[in-house]
C-alpha positions in Angstrom: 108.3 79.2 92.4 111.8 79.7 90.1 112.1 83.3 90.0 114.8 82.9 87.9 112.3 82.0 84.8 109.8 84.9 85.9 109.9 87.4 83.9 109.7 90.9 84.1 106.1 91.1 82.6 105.0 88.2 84.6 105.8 90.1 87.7 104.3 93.5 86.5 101.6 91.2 85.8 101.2 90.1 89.5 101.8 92.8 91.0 99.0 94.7 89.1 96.7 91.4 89.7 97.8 90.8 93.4 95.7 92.2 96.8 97.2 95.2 98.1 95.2 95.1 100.9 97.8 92.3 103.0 99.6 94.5 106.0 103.1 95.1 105.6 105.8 92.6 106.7 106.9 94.0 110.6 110.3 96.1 110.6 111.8 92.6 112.3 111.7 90.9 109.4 111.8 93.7 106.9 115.2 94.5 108.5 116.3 90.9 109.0 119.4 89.5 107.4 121.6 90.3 104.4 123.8 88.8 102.1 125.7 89.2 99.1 124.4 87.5 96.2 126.3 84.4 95.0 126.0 85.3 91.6 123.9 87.6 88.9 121.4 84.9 88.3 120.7 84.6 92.1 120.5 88.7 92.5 118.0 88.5 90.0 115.6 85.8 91.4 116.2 87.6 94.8 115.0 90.6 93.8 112.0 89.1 92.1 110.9 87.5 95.1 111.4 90.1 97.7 109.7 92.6 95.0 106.6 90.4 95.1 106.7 89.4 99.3 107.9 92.7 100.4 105.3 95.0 98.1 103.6 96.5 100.7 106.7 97.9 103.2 108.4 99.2 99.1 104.7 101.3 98.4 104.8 102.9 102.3 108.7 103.3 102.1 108.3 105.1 98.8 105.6 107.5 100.2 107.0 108.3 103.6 109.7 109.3 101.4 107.6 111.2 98.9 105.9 112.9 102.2 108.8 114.2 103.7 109.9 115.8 100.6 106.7 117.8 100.3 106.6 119.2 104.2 106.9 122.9 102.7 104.9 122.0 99.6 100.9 121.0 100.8 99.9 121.8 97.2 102.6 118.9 95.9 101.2 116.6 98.5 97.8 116.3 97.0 99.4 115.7 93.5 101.6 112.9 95.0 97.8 111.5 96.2 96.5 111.7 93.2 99.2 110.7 91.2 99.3 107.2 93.8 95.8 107.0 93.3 95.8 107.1 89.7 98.8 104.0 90.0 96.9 102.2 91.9 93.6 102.0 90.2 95.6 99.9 88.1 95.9 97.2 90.1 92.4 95.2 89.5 92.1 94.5 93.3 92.4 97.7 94.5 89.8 99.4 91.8 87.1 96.5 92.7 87.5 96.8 96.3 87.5 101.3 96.1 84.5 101.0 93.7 82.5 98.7 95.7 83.1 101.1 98.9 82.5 103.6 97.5 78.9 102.1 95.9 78.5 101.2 99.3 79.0 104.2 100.7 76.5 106.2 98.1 73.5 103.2 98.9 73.3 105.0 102.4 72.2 108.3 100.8 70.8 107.4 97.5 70.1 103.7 96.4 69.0 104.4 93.0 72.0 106.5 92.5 74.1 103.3 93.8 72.5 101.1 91.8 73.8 103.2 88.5 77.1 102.7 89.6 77.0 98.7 89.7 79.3 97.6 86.8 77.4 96.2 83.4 77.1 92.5 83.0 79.6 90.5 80.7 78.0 88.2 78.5 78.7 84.4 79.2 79.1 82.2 76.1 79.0 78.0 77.1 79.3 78.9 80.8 82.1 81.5 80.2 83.1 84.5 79.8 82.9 86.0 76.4 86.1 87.5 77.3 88.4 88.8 79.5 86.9 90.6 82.8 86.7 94.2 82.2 87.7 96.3 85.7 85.1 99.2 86.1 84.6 101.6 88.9 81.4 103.0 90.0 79.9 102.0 86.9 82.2 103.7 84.6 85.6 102.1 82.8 88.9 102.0 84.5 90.2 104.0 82.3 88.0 107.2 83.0 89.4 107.6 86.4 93.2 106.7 85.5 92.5 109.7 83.1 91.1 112.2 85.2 93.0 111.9 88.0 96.3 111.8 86.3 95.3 114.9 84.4 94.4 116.7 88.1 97.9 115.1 89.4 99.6 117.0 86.5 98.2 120.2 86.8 98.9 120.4 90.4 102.4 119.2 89.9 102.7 122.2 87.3 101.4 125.0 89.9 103.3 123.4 93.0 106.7 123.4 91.1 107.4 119.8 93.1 108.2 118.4 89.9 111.7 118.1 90.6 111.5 117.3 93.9 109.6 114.2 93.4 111.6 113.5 90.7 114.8 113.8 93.4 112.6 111.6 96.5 111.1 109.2 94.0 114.9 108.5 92.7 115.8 108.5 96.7 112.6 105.3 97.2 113.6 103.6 94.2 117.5 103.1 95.0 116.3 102.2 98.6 113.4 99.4 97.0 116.4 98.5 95.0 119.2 98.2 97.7 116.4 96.0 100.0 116.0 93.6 97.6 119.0 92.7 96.2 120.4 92.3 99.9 117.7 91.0 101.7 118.0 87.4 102.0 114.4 85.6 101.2 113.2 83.1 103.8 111.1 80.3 103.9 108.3 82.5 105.2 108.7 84.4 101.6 108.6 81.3 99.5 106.1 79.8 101.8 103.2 83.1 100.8 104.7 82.8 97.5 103.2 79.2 97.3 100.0 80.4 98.9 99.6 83.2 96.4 99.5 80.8 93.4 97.3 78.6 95.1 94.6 81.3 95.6 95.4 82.7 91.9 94.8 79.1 90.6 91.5 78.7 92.9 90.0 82.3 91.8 90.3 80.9 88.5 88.8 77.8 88.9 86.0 78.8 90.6 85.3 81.8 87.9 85.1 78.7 85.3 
């Protein structure tokens, strides 16, 4: 892949599409080499690329940070929970994976409970989807849980006073996510799962078809 013609939606757009579940790249790597950029058109395909491969060390970097800021505020640290939880029911891999654990979970106890939780059927038209897939968890739109547990994240933020503080360790993760990739030089193991990514992306869709 050019990450040089990627743009920024395009990666928002992976990133909210990709499996979160993959464990982090090991501090080895993650700590590896780095180099100046050649120029401003490199930086910017560099920091593309280690945004998408290094994802998963960024999110645990960015809370370990968030965490330490909150060691004298417990009430803050639920907010930053639910505030991370509320992000990443966006992504569409992590919602269908939590809902379907969770509707798992509630089967032990109370199938007929579960089975009101399974998400509604989308019509197929022709042998396809009517329309795009719509992400639900435990029965219910996205949407409702994005909702509530922003509006919970927010009023805990308000009592806690941490508002600032996040404000101060969130600014702390982000020039450090920032820093990483724009020095870290990507390898061939990066372009390599980059490869692999689209060929699973292109698959899912075929085989949805």
């Amino acid at each position: 892949m050019d990450w040089g013609t990627v743009t920024t939606e395009d990666l928002i757009e992976a990133l909210r599409e990709v499996d979160w579940s993959s464990p982090p790249r090991p501090p080895s790597e993650f700590f590896s080499r780095f180099t100046f950029p050649r120029s401003s058109s490199k930086w910017n395909s560099r920091v593309k690329c280690n945004l998408y491969y290094y994802r998963t060390n960024y999110f645990i970097m960015i809370v370990a940070i968030l965490a330490l800021g909150f060691l004298r505020r417990p009430l803050a640290i639920v907010a930053a929970f639910l505030t991370t939880l509320s992000i990443a029911f966006l992504n569409d891999s992590f919602a269908g994976t939590f809902s379907e654990k969770v509707t798992r979970t509630v089967r032990q106890f109370s199938p007929h409970l579960a089975a009101k939780m399974r998400p509604p059927l989308t019509p197929v038209i022709r042998g396809r989807p009517s329309a795009k897939r719509a992400i639900f968890i435990c029965g219910r739109p996205r949407w409702v849980f994005v909702l509530i547990f922003s509006l919970a994240s927010f009023f805990l933020w308000f009592a806690s006073c941490g508002l600032l503080t996040v404000l101060w360790a969130l600014a702390i993760g982000l020039l450090f996510t920032l820093l990483h990739a724009s020095f870290r030089t990507p390898n061939l193991k990066a372009r390599l799962n980059t490869f692999r990514e689209e060929f699973r992306a292109v698959w899912r869709n075929y085989s949805e078809l």
